[in-house]
N, C-alpha and C positions, 0 to 999 in steps of 0.2 A: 160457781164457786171461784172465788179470788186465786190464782196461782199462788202459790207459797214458793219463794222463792230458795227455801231450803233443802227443797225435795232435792236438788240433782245433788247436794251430796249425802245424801241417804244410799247406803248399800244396796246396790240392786240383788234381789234374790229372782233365781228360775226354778217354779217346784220345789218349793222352800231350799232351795241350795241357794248359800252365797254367792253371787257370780266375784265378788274379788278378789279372789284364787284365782281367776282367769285373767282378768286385769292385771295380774302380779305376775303371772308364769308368761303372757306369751308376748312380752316387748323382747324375750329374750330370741325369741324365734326370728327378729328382726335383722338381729345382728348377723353378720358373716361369719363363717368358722374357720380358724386357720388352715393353711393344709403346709405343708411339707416343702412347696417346691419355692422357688427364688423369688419369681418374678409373680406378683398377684393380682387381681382384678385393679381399679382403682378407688374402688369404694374400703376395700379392705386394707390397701398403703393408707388414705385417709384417715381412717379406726386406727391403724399401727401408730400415725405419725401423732396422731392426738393423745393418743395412750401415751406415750413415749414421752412427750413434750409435759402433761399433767403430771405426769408421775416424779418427772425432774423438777418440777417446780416445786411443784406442792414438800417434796420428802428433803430440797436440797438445806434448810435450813437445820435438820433433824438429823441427831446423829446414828452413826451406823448401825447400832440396835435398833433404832424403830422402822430401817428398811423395810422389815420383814412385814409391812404394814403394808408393802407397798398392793399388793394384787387382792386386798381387801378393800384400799382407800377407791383405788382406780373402778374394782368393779361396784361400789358403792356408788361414787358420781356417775359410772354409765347408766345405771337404774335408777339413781331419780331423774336425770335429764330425761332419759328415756318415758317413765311415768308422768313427768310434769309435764312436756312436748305431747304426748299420745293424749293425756289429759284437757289438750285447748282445743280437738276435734270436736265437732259436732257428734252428739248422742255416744258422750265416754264419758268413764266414768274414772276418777282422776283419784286411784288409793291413797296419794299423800294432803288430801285434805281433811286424813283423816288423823286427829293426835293421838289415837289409841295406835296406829301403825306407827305413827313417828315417833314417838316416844317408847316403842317398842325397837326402831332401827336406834336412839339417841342412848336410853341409859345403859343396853351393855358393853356398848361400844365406850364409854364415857367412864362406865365403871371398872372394863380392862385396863383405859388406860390408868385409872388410881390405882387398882391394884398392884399393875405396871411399874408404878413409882414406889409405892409402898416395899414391892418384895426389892428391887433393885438397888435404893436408896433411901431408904426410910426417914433417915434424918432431914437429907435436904425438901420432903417431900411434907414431913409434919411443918419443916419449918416457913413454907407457904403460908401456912396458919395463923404466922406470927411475924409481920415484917421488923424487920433490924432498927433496933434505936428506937423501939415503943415505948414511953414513958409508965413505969409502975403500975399506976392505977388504972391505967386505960390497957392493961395484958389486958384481963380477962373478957373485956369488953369486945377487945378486936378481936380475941380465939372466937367467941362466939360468931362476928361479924364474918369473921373470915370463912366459916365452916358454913355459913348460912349459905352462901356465894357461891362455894365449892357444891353445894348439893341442888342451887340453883340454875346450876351447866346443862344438866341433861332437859330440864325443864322448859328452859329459854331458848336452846336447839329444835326443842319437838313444837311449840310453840311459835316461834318464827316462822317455821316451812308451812305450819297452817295456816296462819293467820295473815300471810302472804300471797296463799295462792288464793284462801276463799276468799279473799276481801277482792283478790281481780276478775276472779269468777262471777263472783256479784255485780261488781260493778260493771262488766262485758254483758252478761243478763238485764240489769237495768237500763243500761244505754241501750240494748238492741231491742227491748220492751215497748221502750220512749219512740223508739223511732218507727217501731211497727205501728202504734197509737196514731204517733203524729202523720203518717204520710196520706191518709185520707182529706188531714183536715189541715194541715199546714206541708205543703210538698216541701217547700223550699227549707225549711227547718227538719224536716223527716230526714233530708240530702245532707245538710252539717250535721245534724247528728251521727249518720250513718257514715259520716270522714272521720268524727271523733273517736266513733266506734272500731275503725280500720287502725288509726293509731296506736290504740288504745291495746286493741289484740297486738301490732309488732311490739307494745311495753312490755305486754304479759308475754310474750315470745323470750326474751330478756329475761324479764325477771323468773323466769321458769329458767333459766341454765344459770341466773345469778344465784339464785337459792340452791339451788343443786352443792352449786360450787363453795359456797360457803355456811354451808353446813357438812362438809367432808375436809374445806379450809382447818374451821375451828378446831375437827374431833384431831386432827394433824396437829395444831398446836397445843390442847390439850396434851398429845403424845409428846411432844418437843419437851413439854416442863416436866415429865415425869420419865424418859428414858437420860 
């Protein structure tokens, strides 16, 4: 039978239990726990100093109401980096390549923040809708235009993180396919492939904490228009 190159992101089940409840629960075991005293390991001032630096970044354009975002925003980017990084292992299984999770982490987070703007500012928040100085005839066209966009947020969030990671996951699968083929029958091409293929994994390395990062960027500015 021809490998199907979709299987590895099919959910693995053990004894008909999903195992991606376990993929989801124990990157968190990875992490270091705080404790109490001053002076801490060095793996746990690096977590401090990176939490610490993300969280000012990300929240400093955002006013002082959507602070309170801040230790949802931070531990949201630890768990996809964490999933997408644990996900470029051998024999893992990677839960945000899957859009029913991401879109399950994108709209109520997408949707607090409108609701967000709606209860706090309602005016300024319909008036998104409608930008300033639209000629007569063309209102109703852009309210629809505008509202389509607006509901198109949580879609194109959940959408991106998949269609990012599986298109590198394929492609890291295909090229290491290629190269297992090729080394019997051409070594010296099986060798360039297998250097494209090392590249190729430090890009997906990247783009596994670029995606992370700007998919928790946007739901931040999301928040910035509506607080």
């Amino acid at each position: 039978l021809a490998p199907n190159f979709f299987d590895q992101f099919m959910s693995p089940t053990y004894l008909g239990t999903p195992l991606i409840a376990l993929a989801l629960l124990l990157p968190w075991l990875l992490f270091p726990s705080p404790s109490s005293r001053w002076l801490e390991n060095r793996l746990l001032t690096l977590q401090t100093w990176f939490i610490n630096r993300f969280t000012s970044q990300l929240l400093s354009p955002v006013n002082t109401g959507g602070h309170k975002w801040a230790l949802v925003l931070a531990s949201l980017m630890i768990f996809l980096i964490s999933l997408n990084m644990l996900g470029l292992l051998p024999y893992t299984f990677t839960p945000t390549t899957q859009l029913s999770m991401n879109m399950g982490l994108a709209v109520p987070l997408w949707l607090a923040t409108v609701l967000i703007g709606l209860r706090n500012q309602p005016t300024a928040a319909l008036g998104h809708l409608l930008p300033e100085g639209t000629p007569g005839p063309l209102i109703p066209i852009l309210i629809i235009i505008e509202t389509i966009s607006l509901f198109i947020r949580p879609l194109a969030l959940g959408v991106r993180l998949t269609a990012n990671l599986t298109a590198g996951h394929l492609l890291m699968q295909l090229i290491a396919t290629a190269a297992f083929v090729l080394l019997p029958i051409m070594p010296m091409v099986a060798v360039l492939t297998t250097m494209i293929l090392f590249l190729l994994t430090i890009l997906e390395v990247a783009v596994a904490m670029i995606q992370a990062y700007v998919f928790v960027l946007l739901i931040s500015l999301y928040l910035q228009e509506n607080v």
